[in-house]
N, C-alpha and C positions, 0 to 999 in steps of 0.2 A: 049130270054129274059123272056117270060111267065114264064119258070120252074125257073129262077131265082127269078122271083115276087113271086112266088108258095111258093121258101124255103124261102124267108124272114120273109113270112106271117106267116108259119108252126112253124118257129121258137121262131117268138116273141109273139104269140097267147098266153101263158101263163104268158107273163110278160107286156101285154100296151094292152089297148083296140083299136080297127079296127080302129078307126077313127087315132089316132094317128100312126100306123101302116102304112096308107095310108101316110101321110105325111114324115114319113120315107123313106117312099117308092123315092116318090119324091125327095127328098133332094141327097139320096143316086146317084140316076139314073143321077140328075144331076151334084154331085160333079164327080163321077167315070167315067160315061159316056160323059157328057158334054150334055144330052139329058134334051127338055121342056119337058112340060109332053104331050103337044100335040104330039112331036117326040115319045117319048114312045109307044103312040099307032100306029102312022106308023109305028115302027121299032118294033113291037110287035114280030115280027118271028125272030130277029137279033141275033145272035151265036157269045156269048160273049169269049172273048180270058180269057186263061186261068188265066194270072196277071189279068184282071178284075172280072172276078170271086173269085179268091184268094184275092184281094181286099175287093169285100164286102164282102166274107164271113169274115173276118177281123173285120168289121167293125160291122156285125152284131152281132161277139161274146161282144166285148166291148160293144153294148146295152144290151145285155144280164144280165149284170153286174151293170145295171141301168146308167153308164155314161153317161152324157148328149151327145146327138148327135153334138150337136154345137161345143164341145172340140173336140169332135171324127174328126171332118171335117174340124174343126179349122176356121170356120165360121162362122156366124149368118147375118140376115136380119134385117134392122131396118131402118124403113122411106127412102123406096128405095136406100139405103146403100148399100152395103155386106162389114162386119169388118170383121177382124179377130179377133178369141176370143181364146184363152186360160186360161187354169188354171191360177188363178191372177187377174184376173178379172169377174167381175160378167157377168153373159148371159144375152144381153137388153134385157126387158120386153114388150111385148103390152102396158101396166101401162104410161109404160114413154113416148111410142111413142103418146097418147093421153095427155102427159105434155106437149110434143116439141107442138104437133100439138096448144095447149093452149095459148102457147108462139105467136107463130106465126099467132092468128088471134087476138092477143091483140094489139093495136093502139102503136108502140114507136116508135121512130126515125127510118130512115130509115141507116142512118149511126149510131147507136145505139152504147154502147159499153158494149158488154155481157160478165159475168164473171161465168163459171160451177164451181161448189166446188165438188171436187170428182168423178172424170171423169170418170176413168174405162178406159173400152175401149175407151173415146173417144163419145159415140155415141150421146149425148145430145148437144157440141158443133157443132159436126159433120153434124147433121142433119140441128140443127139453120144455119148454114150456108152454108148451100146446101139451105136451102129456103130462107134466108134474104140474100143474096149475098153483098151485100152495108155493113153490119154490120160488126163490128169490135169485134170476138169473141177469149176468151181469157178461158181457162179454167188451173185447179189446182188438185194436190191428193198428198197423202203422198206418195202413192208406184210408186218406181223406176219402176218397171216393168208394173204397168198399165200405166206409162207414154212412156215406148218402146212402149207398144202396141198401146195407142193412134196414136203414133208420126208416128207409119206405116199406121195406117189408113186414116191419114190424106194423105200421099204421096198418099196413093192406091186411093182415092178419089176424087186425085186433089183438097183437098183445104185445104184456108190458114187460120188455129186455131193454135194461141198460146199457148203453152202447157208450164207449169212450177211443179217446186217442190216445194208443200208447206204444212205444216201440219198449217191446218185452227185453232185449238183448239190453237196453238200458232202464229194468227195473226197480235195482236200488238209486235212483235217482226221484221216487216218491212214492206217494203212501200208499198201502195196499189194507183189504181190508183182510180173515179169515176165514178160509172159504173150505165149504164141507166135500167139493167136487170141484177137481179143476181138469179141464178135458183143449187139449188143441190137436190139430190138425195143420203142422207147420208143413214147411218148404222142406221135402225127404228128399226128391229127384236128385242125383249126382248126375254133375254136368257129363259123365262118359255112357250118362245112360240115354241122353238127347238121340241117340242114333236109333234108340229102340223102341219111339215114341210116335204115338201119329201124328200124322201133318197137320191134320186140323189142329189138336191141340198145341204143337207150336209154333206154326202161326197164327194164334188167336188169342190163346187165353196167356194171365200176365206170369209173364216169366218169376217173378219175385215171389209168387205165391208158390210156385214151382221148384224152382232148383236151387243148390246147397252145393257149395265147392267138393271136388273130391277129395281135396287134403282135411277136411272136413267138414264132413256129412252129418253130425250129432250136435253142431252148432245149437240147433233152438231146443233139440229135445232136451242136452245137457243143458242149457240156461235154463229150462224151464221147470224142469226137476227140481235144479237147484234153488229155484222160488217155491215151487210147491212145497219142499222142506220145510221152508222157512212161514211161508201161507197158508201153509193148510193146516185145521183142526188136528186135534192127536186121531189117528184110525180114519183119516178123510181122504178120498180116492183119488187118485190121478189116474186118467186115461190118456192115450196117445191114439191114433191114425199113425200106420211106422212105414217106413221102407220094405218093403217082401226081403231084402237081400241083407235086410241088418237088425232081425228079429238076437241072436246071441248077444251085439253088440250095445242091442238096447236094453236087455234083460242084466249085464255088467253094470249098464250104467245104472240102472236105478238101486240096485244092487249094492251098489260101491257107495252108495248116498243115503243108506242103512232104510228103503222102503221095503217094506214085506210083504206076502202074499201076492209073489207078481206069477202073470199069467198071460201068456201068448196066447192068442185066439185065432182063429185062419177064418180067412172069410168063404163066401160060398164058391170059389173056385179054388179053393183052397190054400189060399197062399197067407203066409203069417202078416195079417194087415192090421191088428191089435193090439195093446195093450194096458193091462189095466193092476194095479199098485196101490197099498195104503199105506199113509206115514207111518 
């Protein structure tokens, strides 16, 4: 197994720095192998079969290529999760996993009833209810295919998130139900930010879960306010996932839409990636 660690490292040394390499490392050993990383070093001397070999060398051509690992292995991690991710969905962020975590040390009902706009994979309901267990979570997106994807995550899971089709920008078009927490994670990217963005993620992940015209940029967060007025219980929270660069702009808008106790939150690199609102 060492001379295999040897050529992963040899190979992707001019395309990712060490650190991230290691973590490669990892993932790889344990998608292929089924090995912890503790195993790894007992099994340091192990003589890997030739499909395993042929395997990650596989795999390691497509990093090469900059493809996110996550599609490559058709996995990700998220709030002691593991989803399945593919193209179609966007790859969860740490960002959001300090949203979920947000959600869940804010004071609400214990049978609550939470409502995701724009699910993706899945992993924002998913996680709420793997910690709120008692909560009644219900999530929504326009794409067919992130809602496959959800809808396996949830089996793979074990649990129980309502998954439907719906394009929010067309909400008073039917019934909704009132919900004590309404939390999304829309399309923030302005298209003049595309130049500041890595390659892997635009060419991989889907653009529509992504970027938002720069004549305007507040498109979902404004329609979706403007439903949570109208949807949410009296004193019942909205959360946002926001732009780093339109933290004021978002705090007016819910503002102007008479929500109170609003609160920017910076994530751990500090940049204003939260917020959170009650009717």
């Amino acid at each position: 197994m060492q001379k295999t660690i040897q050529y992963i490292r040899a190979e992707l040394a001019p395309h990712y720095p060490e650190t991230e390499i290691s973590g490669f490392i990892q993932m790889i050993m344990n998608k292929v192998l089924g090995l912890s990383y503790t195993q790894m070093i007992v099994e340091k001397d192990r003589v890997l079969e030739t499909s395993e070999s042929d395997e990650i060398k596989a795999i390691v051509e497509r990093l090469k290529t900059h493809e996110p690992i996550q599609y490559i292995l058709g996995v990700a991690e998220f709030y002691d999760l593991e989803l399945n991710v593919q193209p179609g969905v966007l790859i969860p962020r740490p960002e959001t996993e300090e949203l979920v975590e947000w959600i869940c040390k804010t004071e609400i009902p214990a049978s609550a009833k939470i409502l995701d706009i724009g699910t993706g994979s899945g992993c924002i309901p998913l996680a709420l209810k793997n910690e709120l267990p008692t909560a009644e979570v219900m999530a929504v997106d326009v794409s067919e295919k992130a809602l496959l994807i959800a809808t396996e995550n949830a089996k793979k899971n074990k649990l129980d998130v309502a998954f439907e089709h719906a394009d929010i920008l067309k909400w008073p078009e039917r019934s909704w139900l009132q919900y004590d927490v309404i939390v999304s994670n829309p399309p923030y990217v302005m298209e003049r930010e595309k130049k500041l963005m890595e390659a892997n993620v635009l060419e991989h992940e889907p653009e529509i879960a992504l970027f938002v015209s720069d004549t305007d940029p507040l498109i979902f967060y404004r329609t979706i306010a403007q439903f949570a007025s109208k949807q949410l219980k009296e004193s019942g929270y909205l959360f946002f996932e926001i732009n780093e660069n339109l933290g004021d702009e978002m705090v007016a808008l819910v503002k102007q839409l008479g929500f109170k106790s609003i609160e920017l939150r910076r994530d751990l690199n500090g940049k204003n990636r939260m917020l959170k609102c009650q009717k």
